[in-house]
DOMI-470820 format. One record per residue (C-alpha): residue number from 1; residue in three letters; x, y, z. Coordinates in steps of 0.25 Angstrom, whole numbers, plus 5000, padded with zeros to 4 digits. Layout:
N
<node NUM; 'ALA'; <X; Y; Z>>;
...
END
This chain:
245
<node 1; 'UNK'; <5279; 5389; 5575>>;
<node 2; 'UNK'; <5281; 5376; 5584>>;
<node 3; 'UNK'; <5296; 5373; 5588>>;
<node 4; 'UNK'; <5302; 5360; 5588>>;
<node 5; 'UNK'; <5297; 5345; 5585>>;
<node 6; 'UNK'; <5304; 5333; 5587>>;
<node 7; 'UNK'; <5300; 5323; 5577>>;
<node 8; 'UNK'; <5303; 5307; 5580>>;
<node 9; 'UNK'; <5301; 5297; 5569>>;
<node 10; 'UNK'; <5298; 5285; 5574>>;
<node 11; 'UNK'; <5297; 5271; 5570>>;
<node 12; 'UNK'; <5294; 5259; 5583>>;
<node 13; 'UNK'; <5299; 5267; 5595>>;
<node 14; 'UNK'; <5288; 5265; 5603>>;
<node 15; 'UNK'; <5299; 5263; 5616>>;
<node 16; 'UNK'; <5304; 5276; 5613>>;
<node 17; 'UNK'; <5291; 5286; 5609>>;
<node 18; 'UNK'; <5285; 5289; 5623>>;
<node 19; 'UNK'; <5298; 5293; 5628>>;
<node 20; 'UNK'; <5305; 5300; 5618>>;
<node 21; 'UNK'; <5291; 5308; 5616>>;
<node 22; 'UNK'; <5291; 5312; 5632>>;
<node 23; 'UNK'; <5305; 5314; 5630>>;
<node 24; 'UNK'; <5304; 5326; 5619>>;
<node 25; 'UNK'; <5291; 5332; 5626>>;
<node 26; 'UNK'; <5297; 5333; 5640>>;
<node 27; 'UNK'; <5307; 5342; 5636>>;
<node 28; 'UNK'; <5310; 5356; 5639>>;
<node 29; 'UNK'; <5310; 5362; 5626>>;
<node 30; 'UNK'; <5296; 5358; 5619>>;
<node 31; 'UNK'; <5296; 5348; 5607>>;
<node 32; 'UNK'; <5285; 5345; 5599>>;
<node 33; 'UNK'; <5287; 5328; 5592>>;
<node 34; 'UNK'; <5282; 5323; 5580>>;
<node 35; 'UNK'; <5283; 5307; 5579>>;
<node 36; 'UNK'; <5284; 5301; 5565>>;
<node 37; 'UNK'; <5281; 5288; 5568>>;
<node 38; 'UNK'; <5282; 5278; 5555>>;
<node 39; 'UNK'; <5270; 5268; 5560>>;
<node 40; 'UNK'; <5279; 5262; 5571>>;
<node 41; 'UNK'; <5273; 5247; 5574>>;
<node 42; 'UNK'; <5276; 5249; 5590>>;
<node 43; 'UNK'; <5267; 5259; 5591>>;
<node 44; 'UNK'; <5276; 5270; 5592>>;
<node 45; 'UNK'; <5264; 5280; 5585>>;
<node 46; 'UNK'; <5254; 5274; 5596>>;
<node 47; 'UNK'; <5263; 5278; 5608>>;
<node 48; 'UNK'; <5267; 5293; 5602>>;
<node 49; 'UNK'; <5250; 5297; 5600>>;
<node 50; 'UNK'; <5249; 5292; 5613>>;
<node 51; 'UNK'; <5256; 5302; 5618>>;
<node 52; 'UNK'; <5251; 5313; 5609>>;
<node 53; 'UNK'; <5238; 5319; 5619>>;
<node 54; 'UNK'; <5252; 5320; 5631>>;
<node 55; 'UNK'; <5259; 5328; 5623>>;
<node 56; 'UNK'; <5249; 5336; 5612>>;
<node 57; 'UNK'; <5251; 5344; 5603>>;
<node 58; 'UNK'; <5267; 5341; 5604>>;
<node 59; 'UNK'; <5267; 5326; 5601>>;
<node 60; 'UNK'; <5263; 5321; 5584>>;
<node 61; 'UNK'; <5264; 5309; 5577>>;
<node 62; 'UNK'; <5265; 5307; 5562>>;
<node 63; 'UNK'; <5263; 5292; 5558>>;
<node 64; 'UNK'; <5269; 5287; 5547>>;
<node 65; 'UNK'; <5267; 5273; 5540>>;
<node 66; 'UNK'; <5279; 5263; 5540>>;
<node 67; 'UNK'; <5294; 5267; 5541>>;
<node 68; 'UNK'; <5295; 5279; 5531>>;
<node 69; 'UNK'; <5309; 5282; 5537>>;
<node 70; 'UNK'; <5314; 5291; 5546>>;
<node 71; 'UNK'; <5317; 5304; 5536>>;
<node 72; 'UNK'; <5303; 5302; 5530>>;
<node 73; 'UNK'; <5298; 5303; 5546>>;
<node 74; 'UNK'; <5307; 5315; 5549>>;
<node 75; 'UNK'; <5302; 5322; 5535>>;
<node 76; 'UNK'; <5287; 5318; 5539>>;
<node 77; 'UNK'; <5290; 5326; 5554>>;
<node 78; 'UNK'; <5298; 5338; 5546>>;
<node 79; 'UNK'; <5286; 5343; 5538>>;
<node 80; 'UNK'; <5277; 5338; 5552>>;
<node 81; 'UNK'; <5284; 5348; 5557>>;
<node 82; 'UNK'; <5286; 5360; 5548>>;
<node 83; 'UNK'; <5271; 5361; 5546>>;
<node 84; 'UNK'; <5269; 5360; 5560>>;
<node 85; 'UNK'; <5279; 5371; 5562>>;
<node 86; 'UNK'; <5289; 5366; 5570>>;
<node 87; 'UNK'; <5302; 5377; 5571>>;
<node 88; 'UNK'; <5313; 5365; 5573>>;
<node 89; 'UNK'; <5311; 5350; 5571>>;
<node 90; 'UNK'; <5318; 5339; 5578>>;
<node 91; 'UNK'; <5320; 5324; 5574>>;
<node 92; 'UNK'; <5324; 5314; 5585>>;
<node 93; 'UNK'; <5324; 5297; 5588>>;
<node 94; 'UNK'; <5313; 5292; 5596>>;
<node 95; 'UNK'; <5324; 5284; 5604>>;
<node 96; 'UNK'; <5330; 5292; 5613>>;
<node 97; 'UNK'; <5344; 5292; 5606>>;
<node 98; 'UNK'; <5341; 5309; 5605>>;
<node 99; 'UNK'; <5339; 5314; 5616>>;
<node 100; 'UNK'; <5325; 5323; 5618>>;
<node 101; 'UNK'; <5334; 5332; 5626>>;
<node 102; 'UNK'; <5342; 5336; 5614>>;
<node 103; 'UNK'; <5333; 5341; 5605>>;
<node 104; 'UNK'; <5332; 5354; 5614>>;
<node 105; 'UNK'; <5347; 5357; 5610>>;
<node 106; 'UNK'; <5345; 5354; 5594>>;
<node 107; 'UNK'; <5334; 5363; 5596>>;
<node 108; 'UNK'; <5342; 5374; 5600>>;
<node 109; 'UNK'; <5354; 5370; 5591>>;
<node 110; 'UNK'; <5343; 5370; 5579>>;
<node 111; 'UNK'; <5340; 5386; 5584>>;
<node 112; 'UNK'; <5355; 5390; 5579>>;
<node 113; 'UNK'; <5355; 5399; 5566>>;
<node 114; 'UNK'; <5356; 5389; 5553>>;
<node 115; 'UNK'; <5355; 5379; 5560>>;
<node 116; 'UNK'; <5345; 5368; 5552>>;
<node 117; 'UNK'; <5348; 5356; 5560>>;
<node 118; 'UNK'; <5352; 5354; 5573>>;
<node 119; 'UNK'; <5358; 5339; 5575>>;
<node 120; 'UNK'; <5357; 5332; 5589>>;
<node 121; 'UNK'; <5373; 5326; 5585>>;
<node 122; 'UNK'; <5381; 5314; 5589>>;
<node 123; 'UNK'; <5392; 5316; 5584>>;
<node 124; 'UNK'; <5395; 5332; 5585>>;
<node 125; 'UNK'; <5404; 5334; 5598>>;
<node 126; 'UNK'; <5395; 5331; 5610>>;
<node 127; 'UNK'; <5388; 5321; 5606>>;
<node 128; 'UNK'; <5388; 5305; 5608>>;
<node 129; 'UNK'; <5382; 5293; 5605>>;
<node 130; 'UNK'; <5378; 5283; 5616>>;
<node 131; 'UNK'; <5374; 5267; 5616>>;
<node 132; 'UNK'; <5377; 5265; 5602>>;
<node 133; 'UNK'; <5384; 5254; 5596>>;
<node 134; 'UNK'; <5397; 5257; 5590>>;
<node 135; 'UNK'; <5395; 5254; 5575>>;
<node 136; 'UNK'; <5380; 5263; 5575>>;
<node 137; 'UNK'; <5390; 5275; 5582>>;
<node 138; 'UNK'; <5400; 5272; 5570>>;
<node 139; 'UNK'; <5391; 5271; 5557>>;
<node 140; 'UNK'; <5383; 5286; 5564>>;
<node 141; 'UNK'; <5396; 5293; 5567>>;
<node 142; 'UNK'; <5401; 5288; 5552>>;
<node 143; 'UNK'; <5390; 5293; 5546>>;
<node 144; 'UNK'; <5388; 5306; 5550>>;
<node 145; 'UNK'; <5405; 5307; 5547>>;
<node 146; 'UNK'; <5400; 5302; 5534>>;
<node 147; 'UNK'; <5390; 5311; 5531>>;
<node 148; 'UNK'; <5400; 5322; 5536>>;
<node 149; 'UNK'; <5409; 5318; 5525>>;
<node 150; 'UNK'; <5399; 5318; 5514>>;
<node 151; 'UNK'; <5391; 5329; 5516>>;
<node 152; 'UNK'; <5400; 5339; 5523>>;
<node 153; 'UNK'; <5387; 5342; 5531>>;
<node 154; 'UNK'; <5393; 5348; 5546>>;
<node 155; 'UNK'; <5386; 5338; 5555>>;
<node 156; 'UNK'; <5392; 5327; 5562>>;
<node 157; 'UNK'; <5379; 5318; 5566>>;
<node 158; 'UNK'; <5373; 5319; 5552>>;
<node 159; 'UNK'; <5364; 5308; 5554>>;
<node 160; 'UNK'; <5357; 5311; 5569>>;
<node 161; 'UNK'; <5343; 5311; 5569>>;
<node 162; 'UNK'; <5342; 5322; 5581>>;
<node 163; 'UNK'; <5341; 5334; 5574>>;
<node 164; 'UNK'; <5332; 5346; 5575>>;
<node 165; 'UNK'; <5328; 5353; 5560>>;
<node 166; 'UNK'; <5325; 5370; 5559>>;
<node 167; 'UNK'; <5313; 5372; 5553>>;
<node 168; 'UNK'; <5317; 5380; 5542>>;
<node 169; 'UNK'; <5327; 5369; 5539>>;
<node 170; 'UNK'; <5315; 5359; 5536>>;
<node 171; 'UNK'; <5307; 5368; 5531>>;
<node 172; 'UNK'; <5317; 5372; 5520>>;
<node 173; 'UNK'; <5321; 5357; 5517>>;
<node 174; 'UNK'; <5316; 5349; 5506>>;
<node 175; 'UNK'; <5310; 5334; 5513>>;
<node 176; 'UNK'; <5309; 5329; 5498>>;
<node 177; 'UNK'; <5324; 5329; 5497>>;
<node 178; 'UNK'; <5327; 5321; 5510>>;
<node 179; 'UNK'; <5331; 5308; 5506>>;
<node 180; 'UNK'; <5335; 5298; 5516>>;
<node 181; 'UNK'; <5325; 5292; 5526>>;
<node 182; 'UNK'; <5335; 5285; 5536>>;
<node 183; 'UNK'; <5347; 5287; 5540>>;
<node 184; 'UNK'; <5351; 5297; 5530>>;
<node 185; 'UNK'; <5338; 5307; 5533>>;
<node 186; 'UNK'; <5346; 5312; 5545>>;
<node 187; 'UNK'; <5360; 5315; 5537>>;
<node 188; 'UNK'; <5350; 5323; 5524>>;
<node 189; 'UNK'; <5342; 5331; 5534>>;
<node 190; 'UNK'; <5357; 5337; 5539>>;
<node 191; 'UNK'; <5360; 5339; 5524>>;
<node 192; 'UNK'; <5350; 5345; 5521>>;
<node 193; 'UNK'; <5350; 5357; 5531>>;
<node 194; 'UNK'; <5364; 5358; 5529>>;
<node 195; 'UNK'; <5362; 5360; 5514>>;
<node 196; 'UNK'; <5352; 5370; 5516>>;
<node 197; 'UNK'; <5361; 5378; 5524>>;
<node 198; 'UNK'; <5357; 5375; 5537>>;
<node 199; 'UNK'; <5368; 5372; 5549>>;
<node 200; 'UNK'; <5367; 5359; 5557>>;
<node 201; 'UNK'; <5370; 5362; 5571>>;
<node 202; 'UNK'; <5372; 5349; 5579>>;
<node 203; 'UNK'; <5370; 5346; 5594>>;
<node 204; 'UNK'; <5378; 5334; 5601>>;
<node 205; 'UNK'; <5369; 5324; 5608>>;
<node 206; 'UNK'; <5369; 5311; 5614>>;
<node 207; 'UNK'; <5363; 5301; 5605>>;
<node 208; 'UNK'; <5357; 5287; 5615>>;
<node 209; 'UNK'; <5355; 5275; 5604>>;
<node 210; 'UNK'; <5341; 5270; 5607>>;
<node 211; 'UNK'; <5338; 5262; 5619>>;
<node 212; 'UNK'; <5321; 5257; 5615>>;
<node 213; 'UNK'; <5318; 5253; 5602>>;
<node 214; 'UNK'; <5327; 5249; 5589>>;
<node 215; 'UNK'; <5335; 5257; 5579>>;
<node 216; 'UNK'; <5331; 5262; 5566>>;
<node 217; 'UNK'; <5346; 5263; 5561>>;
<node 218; 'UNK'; <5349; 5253; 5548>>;
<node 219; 'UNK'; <5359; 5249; 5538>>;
<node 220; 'UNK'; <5350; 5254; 5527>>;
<node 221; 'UNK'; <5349; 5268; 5534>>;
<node 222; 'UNK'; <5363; 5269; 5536>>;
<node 223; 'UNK'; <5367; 5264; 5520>>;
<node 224; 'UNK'; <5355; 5276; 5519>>;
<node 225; 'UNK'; <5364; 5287; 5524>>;
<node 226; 'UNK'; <5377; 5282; 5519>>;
<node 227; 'UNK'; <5374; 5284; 5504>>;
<node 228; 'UNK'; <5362; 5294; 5508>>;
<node 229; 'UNK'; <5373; 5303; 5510>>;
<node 230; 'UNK'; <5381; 5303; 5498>>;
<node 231; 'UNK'; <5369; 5305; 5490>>;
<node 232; 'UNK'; <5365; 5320; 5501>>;
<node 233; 'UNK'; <5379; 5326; 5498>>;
<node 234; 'UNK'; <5375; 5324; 5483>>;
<node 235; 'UNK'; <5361; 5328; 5484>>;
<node 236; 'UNK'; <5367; 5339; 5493>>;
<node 237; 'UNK'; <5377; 5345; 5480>>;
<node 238; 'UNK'; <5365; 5344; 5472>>;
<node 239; 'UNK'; <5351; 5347; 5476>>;
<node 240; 'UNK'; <5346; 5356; 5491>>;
<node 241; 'UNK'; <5337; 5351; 5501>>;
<node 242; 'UNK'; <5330; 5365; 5499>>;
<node 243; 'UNK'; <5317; 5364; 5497>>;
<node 244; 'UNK'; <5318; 5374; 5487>>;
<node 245; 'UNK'; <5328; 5370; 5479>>;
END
């Protein structure tokens, strides 16, 4: 059984590949990474196989055609990963607003019993936010209030997209009944361990907004999440994300 693999979508970051990549594999706690790149036009897939005989057998690609959306990228790398093995699966940006360094304390938060999901938070007591503009700060910290207030879920950064995932956790879990593609993906993966019984431990960090390359955020994502949430604690009254059920 191999332990942990960090797994990147990415989408025209060439600015930001080389280093994040060196970043993860010169670490003191070893971290295999898995790209989804969704046929980035910069290049982005050329400069990661590039770097694949440096670091082999630790470094893989998946190439995708198109924008296909982050969920479905992170989805594509999940079941990457279960039939590869992998005991605990991270996601993280490929622009430098996670700190490589913290994926060794979600590793070892993630270890607790029960725990499903351990969430790199900004909002839980400890951690921050630097260099973002006021009204992006406002609408994340509103909607993880939100998503608080409708779903009851006991998670105060529902939507960050640092996280580490047990393997039993994504094993268990039905990928057919993930919905959202955006914004929302982040908030349903949360629901979903939650509904299935599992805790969600969260670890304060410092979240840098990007300095190379631009933002994926939108109004259609955000308008994604908003009603996407509604429609969860529904779905959560009425059906399981089991994949038995």
């Amino acid at each position: 059984m191999l332990e942990r693999l960090v797994i990147i979508p990415t989408y025209n970051e060439k600015e930001n590949i080389e280093n994040i990549i060196r970043a993860v594999m010169t670490l003191d706690v070893e971290f295999h990474l898995l790209i989804v790149d969704d046929g980035s036009p910069d290049g982005t897939a050329g400069i990661v196989k590039s770097l694949q005989n440096e670091f082999s057998g630790r470094l893989f690609i998946i190439e995708r055609q198109g924008k296909q959306g982050l969920g479905t990228a992170y989805i594509k790398g999940f079941k990457w990963a279960l039939e590869s093995t992998y005991e605990y699966i991270f996601e993280m940006d490929a622009d430098f607003s996670h700190n490589p360094k913290d994926l060794a304390r979600l590793y070892v938060a993630a270890q607790k019993e029960g725990v499903g999901v351990s969430v790199g938070s900004r909002y839980t007591k400890g951690g921050t936010v630097l260099n973002w503009p006021f009204n992006r700060l406002l609408m994340s910290r509103g909607a993880s209030i939100y998503v608080r207030m409708i779903t009851w879920m006991p998670v105060s950064d529902a939507t960050a997209g640092f996280v580490c995932y047990r393997r039993s956790f994504l094993e268990q879990l039905d990928f057919d009944k993930i919905e959202f593609k955006g914004y929302a993906f982040q908030i349903e993966m949360k629901f979903a361990a939650w509904q299935l019984g599992y805790k969600l431990e969260e670890v304060p960090i410092t979240f840098k907004d990007r300095e190379e390359g631009a933002s994926k955020m939108s109004t259609a994502i955000f308008n994604e999440a908003f009603f996407g949430v509604l429609k969860m604690r529904w779905k959560g009254f009425s059906s399981s994300y089991n994949q038995i059920s």
